[in-house]
N, C-alpha and C positions, 0 to 999 in steps of 0.2 A: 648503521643503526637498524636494530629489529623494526619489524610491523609494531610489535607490542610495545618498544619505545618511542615509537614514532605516535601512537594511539596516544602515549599517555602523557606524551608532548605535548596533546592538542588541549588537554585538560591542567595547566602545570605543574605538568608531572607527577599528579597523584591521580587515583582512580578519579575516574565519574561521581559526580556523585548523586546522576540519573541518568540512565543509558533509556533514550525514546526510540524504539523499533518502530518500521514498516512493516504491514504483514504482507502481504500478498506481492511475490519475485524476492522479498528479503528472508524471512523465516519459512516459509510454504511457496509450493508451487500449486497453485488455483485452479489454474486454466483450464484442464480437463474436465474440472465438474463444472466450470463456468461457460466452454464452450457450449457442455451437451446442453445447459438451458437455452442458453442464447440463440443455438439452432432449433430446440423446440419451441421456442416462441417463434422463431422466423418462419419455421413451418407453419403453425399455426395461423400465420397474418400470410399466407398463399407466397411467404416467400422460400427462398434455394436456402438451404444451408451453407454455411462461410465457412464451418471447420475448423479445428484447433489452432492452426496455424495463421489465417488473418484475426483469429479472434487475440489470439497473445499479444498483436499491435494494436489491439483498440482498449485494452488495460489501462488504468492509473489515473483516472480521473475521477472515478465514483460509477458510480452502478446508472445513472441517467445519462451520463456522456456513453457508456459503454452501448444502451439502447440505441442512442441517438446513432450513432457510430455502426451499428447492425443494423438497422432500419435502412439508415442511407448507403450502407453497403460500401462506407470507406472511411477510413483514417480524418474525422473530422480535428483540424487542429484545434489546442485547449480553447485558443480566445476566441476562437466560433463556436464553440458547444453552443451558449446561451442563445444565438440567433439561431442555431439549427435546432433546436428544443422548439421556440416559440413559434417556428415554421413548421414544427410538424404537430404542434398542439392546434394547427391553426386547420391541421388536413381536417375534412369534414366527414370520413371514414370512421375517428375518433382512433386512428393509426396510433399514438401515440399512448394513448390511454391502455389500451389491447397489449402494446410491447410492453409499456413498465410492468403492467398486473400478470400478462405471463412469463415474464424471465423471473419476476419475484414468485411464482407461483413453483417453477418447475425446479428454479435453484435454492429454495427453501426448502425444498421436499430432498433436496439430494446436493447439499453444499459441502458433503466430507469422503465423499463415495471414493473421490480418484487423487483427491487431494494429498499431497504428502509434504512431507517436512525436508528442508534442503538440509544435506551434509553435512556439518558442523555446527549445527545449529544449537543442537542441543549442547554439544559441550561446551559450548561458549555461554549459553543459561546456566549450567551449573557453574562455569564459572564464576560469573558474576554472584548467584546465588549466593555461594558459600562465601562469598569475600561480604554478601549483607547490602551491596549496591542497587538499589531501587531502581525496578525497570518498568517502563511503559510499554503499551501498545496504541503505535500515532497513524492510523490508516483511512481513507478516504471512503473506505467499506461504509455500507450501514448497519449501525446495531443488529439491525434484523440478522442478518449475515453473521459477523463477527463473532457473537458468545458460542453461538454452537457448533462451529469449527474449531475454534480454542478447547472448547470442552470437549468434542470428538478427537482431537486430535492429543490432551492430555497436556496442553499447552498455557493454559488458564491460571494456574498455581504460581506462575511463575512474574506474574504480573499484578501489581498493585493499582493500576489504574489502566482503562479502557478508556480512550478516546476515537472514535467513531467521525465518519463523513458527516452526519447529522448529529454531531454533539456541541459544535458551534455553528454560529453563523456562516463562514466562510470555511471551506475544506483548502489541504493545500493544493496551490503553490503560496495562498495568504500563511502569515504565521501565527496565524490566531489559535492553534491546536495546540502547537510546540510553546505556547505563549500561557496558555491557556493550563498545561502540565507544570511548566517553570512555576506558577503564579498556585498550584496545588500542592508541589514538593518543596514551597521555598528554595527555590536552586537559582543560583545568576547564571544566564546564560552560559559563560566561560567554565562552568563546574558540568556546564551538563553535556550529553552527548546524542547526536542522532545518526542513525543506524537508518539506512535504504538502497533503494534502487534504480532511482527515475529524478530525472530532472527535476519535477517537482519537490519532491524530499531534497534535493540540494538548494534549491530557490526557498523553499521553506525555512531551512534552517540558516540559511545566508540571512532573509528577511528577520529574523527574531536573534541575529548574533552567534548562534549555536556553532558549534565546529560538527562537520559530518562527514562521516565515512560511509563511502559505497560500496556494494557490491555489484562485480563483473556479469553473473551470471542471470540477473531479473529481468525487469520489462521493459526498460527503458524502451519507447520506440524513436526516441532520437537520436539516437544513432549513441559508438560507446559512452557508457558512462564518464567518460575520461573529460571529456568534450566538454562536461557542465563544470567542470575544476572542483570536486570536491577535496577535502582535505588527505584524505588518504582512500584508495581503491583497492579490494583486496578480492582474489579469488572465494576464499572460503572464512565464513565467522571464526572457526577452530585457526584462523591464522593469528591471531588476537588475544590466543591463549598463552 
């Protein structure tokens, strides 16, 4: 059996009839413009720079975890964000306050610069495109971030709806995004699809029903994606063609 009948296994057997992307490790690789903020806010709070390389393991939880996660100078796991957050809201420096306004300062000013689009990315848009199947953007990003990447990057057209970190209440690994899209597009879970890269987009789309496919090549920092059992794992989107 192909990848692409094995895809459209997951949907029975007919296309999607909403395919919900990840951005950042699933369509784009980020991390370049998001390291250089993240060291220039570290700078700026008298700390060392971490570098591209542990910055690509502190990805995938929203732009607050990522802070929390560069301030503390390590890999905080997802279900401690929220205590390591209110620990360092609690430093009397106002530590806390200084990092969110300057990572938002320096990667607002420069969030498309190094930024690129993964390999088969695109052909796997137009494919969908020209077949008329309705596609989302379901990322943990914030607005702030989000549209002007998309638009820098010519990426935007291709999407009928934007869902953002701060577009619901809860970001994932809750299914409130992916819940939140089904409940836009009229789609039953079993018609739609989600497309990512990280544990939490499989936890996500497990929580809301959804069938998901991963890619090999994003952020996941828990080790491979294989590990979280998504439904099918695939090197490149153009496999799906």
């Amino acid at each position: 059996m192909s990848l692409i009948e094995m895809m459209l296994g997951l949907t029975n057997g007919n296309m999607p009839e909403l395919v919900m992307f990840d951005l950042d490790g699933t369509l784009i690789d980020s991390v370049p413009d998001i390291a250089v903020a993240i060291d220039r806010m570290l700078e700026s709070t008298g700390r060392k720079a971490a570098g591209e390389e542990r910055v690509r393991n502190w990805v995938g939880n929203g732009s607050a975890a990522l802070v929390a996660r560069a301030l503390l100078n390590r890999l905080v796991p997802s279900e401690e964000i929220p205590q390591a957050i209110e620990n360092l809201q609690a430093d009397p420096t106002g530590l806390w306050d200084k990092g969110v306004a300057g990572f938002q300062h320096h990667y607002s000013n420069n969030c498309a610069e190094y930024t690129r689009i993964y390999p088969g990315v695109i052909e796997f848009l137009d494919h969908l495109a020209v077949r008329q199947v309705p596609m989302a953007i379901l990322t943990n990003k914030p607005t702030l971030f989000t549209g002007p990447i998309l638009e820098a990057l010519k990426l935007d057209h291709y999407f009928q709806q934007v869902v953002c970190g701060d577009t619901c209440e809860r970001k994932k690994p809750a299914p409130d995004q992916l819940n939140y899209l089904l409940e836009k597009f009229a789609t039953k879970p079993r018609q739609a699809l989600m497309v990512g890269d990280s544990i939490n987009d499989v936890l996500a789309a497990r929580h809301a029903n959804v069938p998901v496919v991963a890619v090999s090549y994003g952020y996941n920092y828990d080790g491979p994606i294989a590990n979280s059992k998504p439904d099918l794992v695939i090197d490149s989107l153009a496999e799906l063609i």
